[in-house]
C-alpha positions in Angstrom: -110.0 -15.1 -13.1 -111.7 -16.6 -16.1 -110.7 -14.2 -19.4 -113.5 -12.1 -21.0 -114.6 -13.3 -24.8 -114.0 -10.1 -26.5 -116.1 -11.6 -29.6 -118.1 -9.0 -31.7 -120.5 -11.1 -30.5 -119.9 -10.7 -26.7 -119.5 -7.4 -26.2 -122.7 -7.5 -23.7 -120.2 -10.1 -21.3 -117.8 -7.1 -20.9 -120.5 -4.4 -20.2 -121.5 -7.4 -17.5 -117.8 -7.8 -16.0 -117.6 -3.7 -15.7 -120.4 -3.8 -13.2 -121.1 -0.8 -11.4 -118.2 1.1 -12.8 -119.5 4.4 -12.8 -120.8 4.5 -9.2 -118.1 6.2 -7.8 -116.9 9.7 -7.7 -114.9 11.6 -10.3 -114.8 12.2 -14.0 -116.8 9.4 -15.7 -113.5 8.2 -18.2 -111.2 7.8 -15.0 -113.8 5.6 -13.5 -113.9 3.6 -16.4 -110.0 3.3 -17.3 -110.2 2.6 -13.6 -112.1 -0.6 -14.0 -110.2 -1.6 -16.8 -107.0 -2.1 -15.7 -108.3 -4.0 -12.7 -110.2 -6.4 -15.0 -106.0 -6.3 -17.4 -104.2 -6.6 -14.3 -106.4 -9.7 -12.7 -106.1 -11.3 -16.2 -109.3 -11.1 -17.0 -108.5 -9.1 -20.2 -105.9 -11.1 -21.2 -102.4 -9.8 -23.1 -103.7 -9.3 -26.7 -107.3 -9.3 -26.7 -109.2 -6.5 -28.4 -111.0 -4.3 -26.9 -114.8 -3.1 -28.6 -114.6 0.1 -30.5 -114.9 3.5 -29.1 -117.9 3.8 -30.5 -119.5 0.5 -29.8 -118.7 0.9 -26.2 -119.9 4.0 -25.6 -123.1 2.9 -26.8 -123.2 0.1 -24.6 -122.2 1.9 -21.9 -124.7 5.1 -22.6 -121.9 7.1 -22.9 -120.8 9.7 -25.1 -117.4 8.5 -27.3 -115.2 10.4 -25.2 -115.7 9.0 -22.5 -114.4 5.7 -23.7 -111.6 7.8 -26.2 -110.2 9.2 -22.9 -110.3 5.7 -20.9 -108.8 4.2 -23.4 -106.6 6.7 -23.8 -105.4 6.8 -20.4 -104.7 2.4 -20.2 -102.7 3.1 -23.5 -100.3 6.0 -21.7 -99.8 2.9 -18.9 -98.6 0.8 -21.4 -101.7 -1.7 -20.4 -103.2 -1.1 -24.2 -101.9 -0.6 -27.6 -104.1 1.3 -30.0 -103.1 1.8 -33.7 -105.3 2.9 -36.3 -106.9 -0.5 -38.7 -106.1 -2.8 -36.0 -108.1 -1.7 -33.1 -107.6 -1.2 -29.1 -105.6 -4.2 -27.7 -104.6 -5.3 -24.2 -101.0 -5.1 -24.3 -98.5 -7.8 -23.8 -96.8 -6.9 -21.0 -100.1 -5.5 -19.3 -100.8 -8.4 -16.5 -97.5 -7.0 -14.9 -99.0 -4.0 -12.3 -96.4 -1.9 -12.4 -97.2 1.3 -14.5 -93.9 2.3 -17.6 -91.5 5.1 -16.3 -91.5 7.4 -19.1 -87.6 8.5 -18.8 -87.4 11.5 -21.6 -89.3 14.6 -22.1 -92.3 14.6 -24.4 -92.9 18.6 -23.1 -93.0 21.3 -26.1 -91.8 23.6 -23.8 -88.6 21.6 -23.3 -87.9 20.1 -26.5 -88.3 24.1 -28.1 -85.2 24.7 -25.5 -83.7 21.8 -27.1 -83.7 23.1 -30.6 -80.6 24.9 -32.2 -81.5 28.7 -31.9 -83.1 30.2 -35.2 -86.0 32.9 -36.0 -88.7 31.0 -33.9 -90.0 33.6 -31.3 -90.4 31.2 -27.8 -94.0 32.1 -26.2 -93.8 28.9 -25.2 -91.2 29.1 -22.1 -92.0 31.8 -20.2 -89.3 33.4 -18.1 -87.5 36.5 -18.1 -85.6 37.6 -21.8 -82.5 39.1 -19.6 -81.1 39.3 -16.3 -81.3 42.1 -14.2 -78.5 44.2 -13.6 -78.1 43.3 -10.1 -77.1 39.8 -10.8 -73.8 41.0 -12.6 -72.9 43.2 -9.8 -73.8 40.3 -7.4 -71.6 38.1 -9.7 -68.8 40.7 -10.1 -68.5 41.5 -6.2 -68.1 37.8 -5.6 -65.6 36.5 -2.7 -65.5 32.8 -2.1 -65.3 31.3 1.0 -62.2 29.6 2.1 -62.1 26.2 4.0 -65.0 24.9 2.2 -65.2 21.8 0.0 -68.0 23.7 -1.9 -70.6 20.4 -1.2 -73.7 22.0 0.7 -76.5 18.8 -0.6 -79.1 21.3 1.9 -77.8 24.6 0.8 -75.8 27.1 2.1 -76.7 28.0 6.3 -77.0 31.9 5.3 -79.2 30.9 2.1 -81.6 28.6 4.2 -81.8 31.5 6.7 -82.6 34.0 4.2 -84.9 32.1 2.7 -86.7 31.5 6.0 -86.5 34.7 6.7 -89.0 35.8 3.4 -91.4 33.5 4.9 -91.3 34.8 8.8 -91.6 38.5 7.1 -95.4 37.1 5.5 -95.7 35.7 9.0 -95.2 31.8 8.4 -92.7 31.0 10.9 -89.9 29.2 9.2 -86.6 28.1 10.5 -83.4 27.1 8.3 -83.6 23.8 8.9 -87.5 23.8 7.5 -85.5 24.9 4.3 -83.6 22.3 1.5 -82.0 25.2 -1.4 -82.5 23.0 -5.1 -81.2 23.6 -8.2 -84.2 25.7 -9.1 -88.1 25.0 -8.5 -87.9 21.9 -11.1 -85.4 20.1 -9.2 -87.8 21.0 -5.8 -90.4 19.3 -7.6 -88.3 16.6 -9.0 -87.1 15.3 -5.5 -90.3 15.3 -3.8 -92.2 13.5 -6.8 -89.5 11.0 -6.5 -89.3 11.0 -2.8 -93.3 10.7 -2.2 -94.7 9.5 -5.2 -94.6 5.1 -5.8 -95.8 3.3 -9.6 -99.3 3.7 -9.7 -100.1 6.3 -6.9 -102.8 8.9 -7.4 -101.4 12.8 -7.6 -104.4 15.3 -7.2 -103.5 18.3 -10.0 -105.3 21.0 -11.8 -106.4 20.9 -14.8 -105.1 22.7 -16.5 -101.7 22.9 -15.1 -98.3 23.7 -14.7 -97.0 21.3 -17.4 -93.0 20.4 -16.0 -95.3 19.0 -12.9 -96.7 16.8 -15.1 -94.0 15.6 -16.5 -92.7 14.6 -13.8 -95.3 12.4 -12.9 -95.3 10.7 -15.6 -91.6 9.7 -15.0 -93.1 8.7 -11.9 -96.1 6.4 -13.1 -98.4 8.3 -11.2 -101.6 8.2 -12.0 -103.2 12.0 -12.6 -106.6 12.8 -10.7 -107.2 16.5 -12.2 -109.6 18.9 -10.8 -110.8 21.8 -12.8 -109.3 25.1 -12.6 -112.1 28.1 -12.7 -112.2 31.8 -12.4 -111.6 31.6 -8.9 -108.4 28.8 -9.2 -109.0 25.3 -8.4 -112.7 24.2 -7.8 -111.9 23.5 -3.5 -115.0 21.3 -3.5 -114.5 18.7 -6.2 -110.4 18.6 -4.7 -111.7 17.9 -0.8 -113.8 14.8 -2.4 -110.8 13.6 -5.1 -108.8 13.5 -1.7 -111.7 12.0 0.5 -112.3 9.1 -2.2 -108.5 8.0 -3.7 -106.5 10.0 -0.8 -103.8 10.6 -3.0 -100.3 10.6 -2.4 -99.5 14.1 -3.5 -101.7 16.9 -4.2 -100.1 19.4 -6.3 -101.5 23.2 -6.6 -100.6 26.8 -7.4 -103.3 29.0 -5.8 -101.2 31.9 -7.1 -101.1 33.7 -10.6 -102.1 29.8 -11.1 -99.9 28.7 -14.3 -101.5 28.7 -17.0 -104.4 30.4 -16.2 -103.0 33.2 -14.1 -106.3 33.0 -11.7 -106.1 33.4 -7.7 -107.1 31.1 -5.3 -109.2 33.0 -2.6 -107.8 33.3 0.7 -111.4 31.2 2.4 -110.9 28.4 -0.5 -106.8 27.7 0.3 -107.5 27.6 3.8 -110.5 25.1 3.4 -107.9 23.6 1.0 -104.9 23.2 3.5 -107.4 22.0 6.3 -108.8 19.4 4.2 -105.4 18.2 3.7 -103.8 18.2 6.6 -106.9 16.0 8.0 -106.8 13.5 5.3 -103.3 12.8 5.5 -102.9 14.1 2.0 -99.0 16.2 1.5 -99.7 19.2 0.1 -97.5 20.8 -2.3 -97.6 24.6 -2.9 -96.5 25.9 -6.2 -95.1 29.5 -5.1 -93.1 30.1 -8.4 -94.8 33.2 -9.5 -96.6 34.5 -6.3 -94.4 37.7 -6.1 -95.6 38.7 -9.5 -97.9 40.9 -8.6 -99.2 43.7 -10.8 -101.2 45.6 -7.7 -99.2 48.9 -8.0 -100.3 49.4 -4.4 -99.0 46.5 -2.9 -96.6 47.4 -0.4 -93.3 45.6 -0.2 -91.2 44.4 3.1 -87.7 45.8 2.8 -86.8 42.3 1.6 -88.8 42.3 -1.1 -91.3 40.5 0.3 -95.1 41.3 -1.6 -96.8 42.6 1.9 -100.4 41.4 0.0 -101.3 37.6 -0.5 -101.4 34.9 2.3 -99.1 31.7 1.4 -100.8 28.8 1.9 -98.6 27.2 4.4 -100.3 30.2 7.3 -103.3 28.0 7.1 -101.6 24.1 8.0 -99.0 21.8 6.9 -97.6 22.7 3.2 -95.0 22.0 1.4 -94.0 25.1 -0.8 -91.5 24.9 -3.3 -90.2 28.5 -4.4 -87.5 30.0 -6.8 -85.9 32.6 -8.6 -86.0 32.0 -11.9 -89.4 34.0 -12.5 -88.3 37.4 -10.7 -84.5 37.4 -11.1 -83.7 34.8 -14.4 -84.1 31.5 -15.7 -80.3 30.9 -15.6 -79.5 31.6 -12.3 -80.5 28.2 -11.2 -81.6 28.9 -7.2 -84.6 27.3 -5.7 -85.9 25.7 -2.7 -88.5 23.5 -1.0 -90.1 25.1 2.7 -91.3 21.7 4.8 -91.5 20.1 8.1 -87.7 19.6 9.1 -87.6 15.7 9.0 -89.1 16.0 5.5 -86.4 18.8 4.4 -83.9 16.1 5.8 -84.4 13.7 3.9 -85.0 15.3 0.9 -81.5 16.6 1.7 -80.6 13.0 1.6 -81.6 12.1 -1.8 -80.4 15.1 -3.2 -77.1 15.0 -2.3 -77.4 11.3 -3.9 -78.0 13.3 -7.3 -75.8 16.3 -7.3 -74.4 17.1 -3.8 -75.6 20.3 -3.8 -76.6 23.1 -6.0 -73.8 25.9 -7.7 -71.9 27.5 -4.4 -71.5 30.4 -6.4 -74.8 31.2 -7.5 -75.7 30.5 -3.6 -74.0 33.5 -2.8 -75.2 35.6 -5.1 -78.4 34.7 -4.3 -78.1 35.8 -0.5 -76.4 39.3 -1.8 -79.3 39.8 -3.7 -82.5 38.5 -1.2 -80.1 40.9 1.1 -81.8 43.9 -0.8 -84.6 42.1 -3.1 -87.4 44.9 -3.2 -85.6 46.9 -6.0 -85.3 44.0 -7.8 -88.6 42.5 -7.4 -90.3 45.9 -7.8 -88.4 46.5 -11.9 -89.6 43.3 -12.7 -93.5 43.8 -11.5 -92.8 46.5 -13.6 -91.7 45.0 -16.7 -94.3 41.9 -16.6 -97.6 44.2 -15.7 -96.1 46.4 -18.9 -95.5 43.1 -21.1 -99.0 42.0 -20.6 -100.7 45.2 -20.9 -98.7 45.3 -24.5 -99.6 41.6 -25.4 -103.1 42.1 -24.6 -103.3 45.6 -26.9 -101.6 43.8 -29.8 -104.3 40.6 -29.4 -107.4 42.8 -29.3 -105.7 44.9 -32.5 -104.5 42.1 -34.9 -107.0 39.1 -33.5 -109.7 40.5 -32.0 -112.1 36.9 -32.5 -109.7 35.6 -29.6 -110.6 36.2 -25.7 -108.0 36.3 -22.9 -109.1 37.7 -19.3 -106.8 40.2 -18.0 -104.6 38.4 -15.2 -103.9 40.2 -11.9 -100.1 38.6 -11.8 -97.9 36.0 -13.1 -96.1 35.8 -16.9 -98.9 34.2 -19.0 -102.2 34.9 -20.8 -104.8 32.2 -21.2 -106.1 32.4 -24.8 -109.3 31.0 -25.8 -109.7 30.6 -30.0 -113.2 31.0 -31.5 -112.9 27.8 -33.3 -110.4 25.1 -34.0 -108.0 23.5 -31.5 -104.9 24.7 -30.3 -102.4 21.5 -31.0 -103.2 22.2 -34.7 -103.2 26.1 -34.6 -99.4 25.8 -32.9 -98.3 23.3 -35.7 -99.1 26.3 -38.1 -97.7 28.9 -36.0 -94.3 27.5 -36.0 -94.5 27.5 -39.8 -94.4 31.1 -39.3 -92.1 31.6 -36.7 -93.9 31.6 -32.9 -94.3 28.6 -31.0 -97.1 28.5 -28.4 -98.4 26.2 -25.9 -101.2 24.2 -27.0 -103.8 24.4 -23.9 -104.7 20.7 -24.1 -100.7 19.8 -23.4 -101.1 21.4 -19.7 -104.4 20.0 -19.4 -104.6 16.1 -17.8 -108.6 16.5 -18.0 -108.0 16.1 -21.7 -109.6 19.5 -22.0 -108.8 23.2 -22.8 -108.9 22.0 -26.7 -109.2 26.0 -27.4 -106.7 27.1 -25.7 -103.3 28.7 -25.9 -100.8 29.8 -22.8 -98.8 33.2 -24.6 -96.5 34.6 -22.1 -95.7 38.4 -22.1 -92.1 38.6 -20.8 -90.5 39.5 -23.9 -89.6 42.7 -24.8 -92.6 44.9 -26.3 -91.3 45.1 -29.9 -90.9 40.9 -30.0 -94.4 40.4 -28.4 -95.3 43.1 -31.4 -93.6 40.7 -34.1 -95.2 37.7 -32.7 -98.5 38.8 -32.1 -98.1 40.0 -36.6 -96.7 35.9 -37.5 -99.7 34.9 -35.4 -102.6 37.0 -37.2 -100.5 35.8 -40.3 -100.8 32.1 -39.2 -104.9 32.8 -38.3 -105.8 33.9 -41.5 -104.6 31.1 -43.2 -105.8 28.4 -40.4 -108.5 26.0 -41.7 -109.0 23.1 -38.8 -110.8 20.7 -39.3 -113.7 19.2 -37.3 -113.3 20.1 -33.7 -111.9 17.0 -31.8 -113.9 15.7 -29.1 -110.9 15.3 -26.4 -107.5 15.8 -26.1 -105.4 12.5 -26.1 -103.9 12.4 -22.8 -100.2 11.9 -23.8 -99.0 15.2 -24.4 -97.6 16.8 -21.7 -95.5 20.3 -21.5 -94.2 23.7 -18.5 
């Protein structure tokens, strides 16, 4: 194809080459980056040409700046363009090759704040529970190991897969063991199906905002994101149904539960439009179930299993792939999850797993059945303890920064924030000067929105939440941004 003169001159033979680029379906910047890196990967932006100025094209285009901010934006997280500040937007060198850059370390707040050597900083940022129940040490301490075992279980222990299955038959999805693959917690769930069902350059339907470890992930896989807004009511059903009509992606990831970040709740009409809509487009559908037994509903009746009698999973409706785990009701250490699928699918998964670890801790598998053995105790303190936390967090918010608005959440460990002014990558630069890191909203966000935003979580105990909530009033009144950006840069991604 004959290369594009990118000339100041010329910029009228690019608008030309676009064509009808914005005919199509979906946010207006995807559509765009979309026609770009066919015109960089057919050659006809060649390695090293510059690209018009955000400003200049937008104009050309009758668009507002970030429209082309976010295009760009999104071509420059591929590794097809280069954009530094005094030199411009430039094809990059290696662009012509198709194949979209693994990204093969964590860029995620929440993960590099794990990373860090501990010190005063109170962690909002990684929600999950400040101790372990006491049940997990008597689990631990009443331990018996089996005998005649080589300890390697890549699928999970029988009696773990069948009490797993069993949680699901009690909220009347019928599940067998084999329909269940135990993981090293929810992460590695997640990790082996993006890397079992995702290919360089496929298309991953996921809210926006969202859980941010998914999107990690993702990245590492070169996926391309095709985000849906997430409103009062959970993901916007509609606008997912046509993302999956027009690209038919090769993943679709949601949590219609105590959604994370936003703690809404998908209703039960919308998942089931959701999971039919699937299953007819071919589309696998993965169901975030990480927080769905957080429930704060005091009257929500509970199986003798522990199992939340209110709230329909997903998979009653079709074909899902839910990925669960303990980490949220029990503790972040003990590291037991698990993926629910159609058996061939749990198989292999079982395959590729054992290529990576040969099975999760045999130990913590069996303390994980003693404890699912008689969960509703459990479950119920830590129900408890959240619904308490975020009552707390939300007192302390209105008292000492009362200009800030968080909805009340029905479940789940997090409060959206919303600031009055500013952005919240700035704010959380600030607030880690005085000793609370946050979760910027736009880092969870691949619409390059939520600019305002801030996730808090409310698992700590009352008089940390207290402290924080003090060092974060502290850090308001002294927070001067400047002008508001117009879009978030795509590249920061976080849990």
């Amino acid at each position: 194809m004959e290369p594009i003169s990118l000339s100041p001159h010329t910029i009228d033979a690019l608008v030309a080459r676009l064509g009808r680029w914005s005919a199509g379906r979906g946010p207006l910047y995807l559509l765009l980056a979309a026609r770009l890196r066919r015109l960089i990967d057919e050659g006809a932006l060649p390695p090293g040409a510059a690209l018009p100025p955000d400003r200049r094209l937008a104009a050309a285009l009758a668009v507002g700046r970030t429209t082309v901010v976010a295009a760009y934006d999104t071509l420059r997280q591929e590794g097809r363009l280069v954009r530094r500040q005094g030199s411009g937007t430039r094809v990059a060198r290696a662009a012509l090759a198709p194949e979209r850059p693994r990204v093969t370390e964590t860029s995620n707040p929440l993960f590099l704040h794990l990373l860090e050597s501990p010190d005063d900083v109170i962690l909002l940022s990684c929600a999950a529970p400040s101790q372990p129940p006491p049940e997990l040490a008597e689990a631990y301490n009443s331990l018996v190991l089996p005998d005649a075992d080589l300890g390697y279980h890549p699928a999970g222990l029988g009696a773990l897969r069948a009490a797993v299955a069993a949680r699901y038959e009690a909220r009347g999805v019928p599940t067998g063991p084999e329909r269940i693959l135990v993981t090293t917690g929810a992460q590695q769930g997640l990790s082996l199906l993006t890397r079992l069902l995702l290919a360089p350059g496929d298309g991953v339907l996921v809210e926006a905002p969202t859980y941010p470890g998914a999107l990690d992930l993702f990245r590492e896989a070169a996926a391309v994101p095709l985000p849906v807004a997430v409103g009062p009511d959970g993901v916007d059903v509609a606008e997912a149904v046509r993302v999956m009509e027009r690209h038919r992606p090769a993943l679709a990831y949601v949590v219609p539960r105590f959604q994370n970040p936003t703690g809404t709740v998908l209703p039960p009409l919308a998942a089931r439009r959701l999971v039919e809509a699937a299953n007819a487009l071919g589309v696998p559908l993965v169901d975030d179930e990480v927080l769905a037994d957080l429930a704060f509903d005091a009257d929500a009746t509970t199986t003798p299993a522990g199992v939340p009698s209110s709230g329909v999973p997903s998979a009653a409706y079709g074909e899902v792939i839910s990925v669960g785990s303990l980490s949220k009701v029990v503790w972040g250490g003990l590291r037991i999850g698990w993926v629910r699928g159609p058996a061939p699918l749990i198989a292999r998964l079982a395959r590729l797993k054992a290529l990576h670890d040969l099975g999760s801790d045999l130990p913590s598998q069996l303390v994980a059945i003693r404890l699912l053995d008689d969960f509703a105790p459990v479950l119920a303190a830590r129900t408890a303890a959240v619904r308490a936390g975020h009552d707390h967090l939300r007192a302390e918010l209105a008292r000492r920064l009362p200009s800030w608005s968080c909805a009340p959440t029905t479940g789940g460990q997090t409060l959206w924030v919303r600031l009055p002014h500013g952005d919240g990558v700035s704010f959380a630069q600030l607030a880690l000067r005085h000793g609370v890191a946050v979760l910027p909203g736009a880092t969870a966000d691949a619409l390059g929105g939520s600019l305002r935003h801030l996730r808090l979580h409310f698992l700590a105990p009352p008089a940390v939440l207290t402290e924080a909530v003090r060092r974060l009033a502290a850090a308001w009144a002294e927070y001067a941004p400047g002008p508001d950006p117009e879009r978030a840069s795509l590249h920061a991604i976080v849990v």
